[in-house]
ChimeraX commands (.cxc) that place a marker at each C-alpha (Angstrom):
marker #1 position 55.24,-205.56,-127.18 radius 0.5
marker #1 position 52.42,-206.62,-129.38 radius 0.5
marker #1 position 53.80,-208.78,-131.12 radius 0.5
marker #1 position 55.10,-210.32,-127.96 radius 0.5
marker #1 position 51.40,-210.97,-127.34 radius 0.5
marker #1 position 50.51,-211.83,-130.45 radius 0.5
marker #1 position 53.21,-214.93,-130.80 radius 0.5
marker #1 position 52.37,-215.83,-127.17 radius 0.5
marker #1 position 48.73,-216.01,-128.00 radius 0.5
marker #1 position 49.27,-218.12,-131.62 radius 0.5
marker #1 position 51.20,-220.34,-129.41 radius 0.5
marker #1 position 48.70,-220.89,-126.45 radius 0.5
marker #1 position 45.83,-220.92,-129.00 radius 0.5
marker #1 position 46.94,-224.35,-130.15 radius 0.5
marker #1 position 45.52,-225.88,-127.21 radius 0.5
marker #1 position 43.10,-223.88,-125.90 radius 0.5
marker #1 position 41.63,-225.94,-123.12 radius 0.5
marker #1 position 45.22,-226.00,-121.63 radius 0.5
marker #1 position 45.68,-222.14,-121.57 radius 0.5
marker #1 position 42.67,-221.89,-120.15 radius 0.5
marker #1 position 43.47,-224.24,-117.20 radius 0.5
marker #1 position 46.89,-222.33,-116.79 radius 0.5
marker #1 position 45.11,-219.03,-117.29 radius 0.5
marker #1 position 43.04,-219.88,-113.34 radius 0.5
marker #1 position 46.26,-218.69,-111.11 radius 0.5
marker #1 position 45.99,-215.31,-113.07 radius 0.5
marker #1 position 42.29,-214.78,-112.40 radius 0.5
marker #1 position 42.59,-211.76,-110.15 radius 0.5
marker #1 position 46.31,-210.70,-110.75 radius 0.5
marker #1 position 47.00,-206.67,-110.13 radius 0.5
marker #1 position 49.37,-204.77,-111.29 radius 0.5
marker #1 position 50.14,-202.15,-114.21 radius 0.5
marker #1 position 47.79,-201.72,-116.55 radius 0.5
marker #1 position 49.05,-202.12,-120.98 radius 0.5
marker #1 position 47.21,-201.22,-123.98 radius 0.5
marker #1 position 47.53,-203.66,-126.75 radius 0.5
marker #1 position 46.30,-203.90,-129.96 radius 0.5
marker #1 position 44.76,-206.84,-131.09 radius 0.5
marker #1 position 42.50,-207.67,-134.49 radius 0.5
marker #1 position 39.04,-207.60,-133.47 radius 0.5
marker #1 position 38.72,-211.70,-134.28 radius 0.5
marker #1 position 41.29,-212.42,-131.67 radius 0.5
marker #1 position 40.31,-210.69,-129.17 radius 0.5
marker #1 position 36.92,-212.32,-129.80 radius 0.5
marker #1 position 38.39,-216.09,-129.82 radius 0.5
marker #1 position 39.57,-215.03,-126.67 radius 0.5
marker #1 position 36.60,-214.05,-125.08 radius 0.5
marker #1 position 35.02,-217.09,-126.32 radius 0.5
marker #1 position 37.67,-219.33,-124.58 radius 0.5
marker #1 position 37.09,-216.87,-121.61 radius 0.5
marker #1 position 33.60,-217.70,-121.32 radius 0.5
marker #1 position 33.80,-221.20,-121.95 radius 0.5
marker #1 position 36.85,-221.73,-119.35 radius 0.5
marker #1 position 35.09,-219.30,-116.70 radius 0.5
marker #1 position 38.26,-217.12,-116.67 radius 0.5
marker #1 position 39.62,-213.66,-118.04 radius 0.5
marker #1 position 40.66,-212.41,-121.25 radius 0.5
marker #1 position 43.72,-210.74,-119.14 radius 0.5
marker #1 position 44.28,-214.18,-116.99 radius 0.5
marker #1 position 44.46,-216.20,-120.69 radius 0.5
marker #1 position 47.30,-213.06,-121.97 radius 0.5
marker #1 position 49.05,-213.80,-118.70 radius 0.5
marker #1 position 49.34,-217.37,-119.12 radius 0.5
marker #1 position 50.07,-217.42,-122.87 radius 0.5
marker #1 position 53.39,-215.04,-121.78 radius 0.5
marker #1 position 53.78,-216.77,-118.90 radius 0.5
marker #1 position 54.16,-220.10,-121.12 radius 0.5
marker #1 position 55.59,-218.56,-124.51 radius 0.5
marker #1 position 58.35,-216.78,-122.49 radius 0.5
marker #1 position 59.27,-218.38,-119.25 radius 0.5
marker #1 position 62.88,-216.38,-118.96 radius 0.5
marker #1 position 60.30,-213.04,-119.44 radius 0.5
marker #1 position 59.23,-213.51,-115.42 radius 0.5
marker #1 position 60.63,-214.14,-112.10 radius 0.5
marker link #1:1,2 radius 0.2
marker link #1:2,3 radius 0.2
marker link #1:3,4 radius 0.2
marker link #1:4,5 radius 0.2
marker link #1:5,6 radius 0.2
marker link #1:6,7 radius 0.2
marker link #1:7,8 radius 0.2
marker link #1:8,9 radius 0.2
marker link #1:9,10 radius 0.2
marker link #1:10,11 radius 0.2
marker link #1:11,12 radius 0.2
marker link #1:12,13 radius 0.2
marker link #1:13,14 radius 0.2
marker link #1:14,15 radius 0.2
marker link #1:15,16 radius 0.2
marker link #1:16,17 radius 0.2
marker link #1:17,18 radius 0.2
marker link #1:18,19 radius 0.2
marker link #1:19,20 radius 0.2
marker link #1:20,21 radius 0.2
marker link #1:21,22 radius 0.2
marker link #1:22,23 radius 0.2
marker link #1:23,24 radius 0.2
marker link #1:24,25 radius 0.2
marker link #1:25,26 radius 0.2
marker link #1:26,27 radius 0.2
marker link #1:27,28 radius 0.2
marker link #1:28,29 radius 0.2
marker link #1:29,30 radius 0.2
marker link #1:30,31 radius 0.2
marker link #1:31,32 radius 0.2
marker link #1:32,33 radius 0.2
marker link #1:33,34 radius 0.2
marker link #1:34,35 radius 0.2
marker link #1:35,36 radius 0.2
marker link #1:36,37 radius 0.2
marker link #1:37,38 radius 0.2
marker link #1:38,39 radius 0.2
marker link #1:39,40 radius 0.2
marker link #1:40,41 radius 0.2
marker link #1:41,42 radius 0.2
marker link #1:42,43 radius 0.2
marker link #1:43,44 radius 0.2
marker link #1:44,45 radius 0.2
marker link #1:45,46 radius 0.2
marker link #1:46,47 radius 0.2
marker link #1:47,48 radius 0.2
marker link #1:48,49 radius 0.2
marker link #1:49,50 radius 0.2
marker link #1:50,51 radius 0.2
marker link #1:51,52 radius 0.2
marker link #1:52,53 radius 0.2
marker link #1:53,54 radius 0.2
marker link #1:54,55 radius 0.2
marker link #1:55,56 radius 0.2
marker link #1:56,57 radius 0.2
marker link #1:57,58 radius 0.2
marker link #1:58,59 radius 0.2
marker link #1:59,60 radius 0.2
marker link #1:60,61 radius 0.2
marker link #1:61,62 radius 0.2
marker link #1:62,63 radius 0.2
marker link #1:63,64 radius 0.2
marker link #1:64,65 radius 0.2
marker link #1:65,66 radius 0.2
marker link #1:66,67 radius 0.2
marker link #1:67,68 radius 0.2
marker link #1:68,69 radius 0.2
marker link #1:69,70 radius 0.2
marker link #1:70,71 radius 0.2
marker link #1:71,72 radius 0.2
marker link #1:72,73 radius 0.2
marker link #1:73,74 radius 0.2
view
C-alpha cells in the first residue's frame, strides 16, 4: 500500500497547484482510517502544498490516488 501512495504522490507532485485544486472535494472525507509511512521530506512538501492550497495533507493523498489510479474507486 505504500508504495501505492508513494507513486500516486510522485505523480501528483508534478503539478502541484493541480492536486491541490483536485485535493478541495476531499476536504472533509470520512471513512477508515490507514497508517502509512512516508520519509519525513515528503510528508513535509506536502504540508507545504497543504498550507499554501488551504487544504489537507489527507485531501492531497486522496486526490493523488484518486488521479494515479482511477480503476482503484467507484
Amino acid at each position: 500500500m505504500t508504495e501505492l501512495v508513494r507513486v500516486a504522490i510522485a505523480d501528483g507532485l508534478t503539478d502541484a497547484a493541480a492536486l491541490a485544486k483536485s485535493s478541495r472535494q476531499f476536504q472533509g472525507v470520512s471513512g477508515r482510517r490507514s497508517t502509512v509511512d512516508l520519509p519525513a521530506d515528503l510528508h513535509k512538501t506536502l504540508k507545504v502544498i497543504a498550507a499554501q492550497h488551504d487544504t489537507s495533507v489527507q485531501a492531497l493523498l486522496l486526490a493523488a490516488i484518486h488521479r494515479t489510479y482511477p480503476d482503484l474507486t467507484t
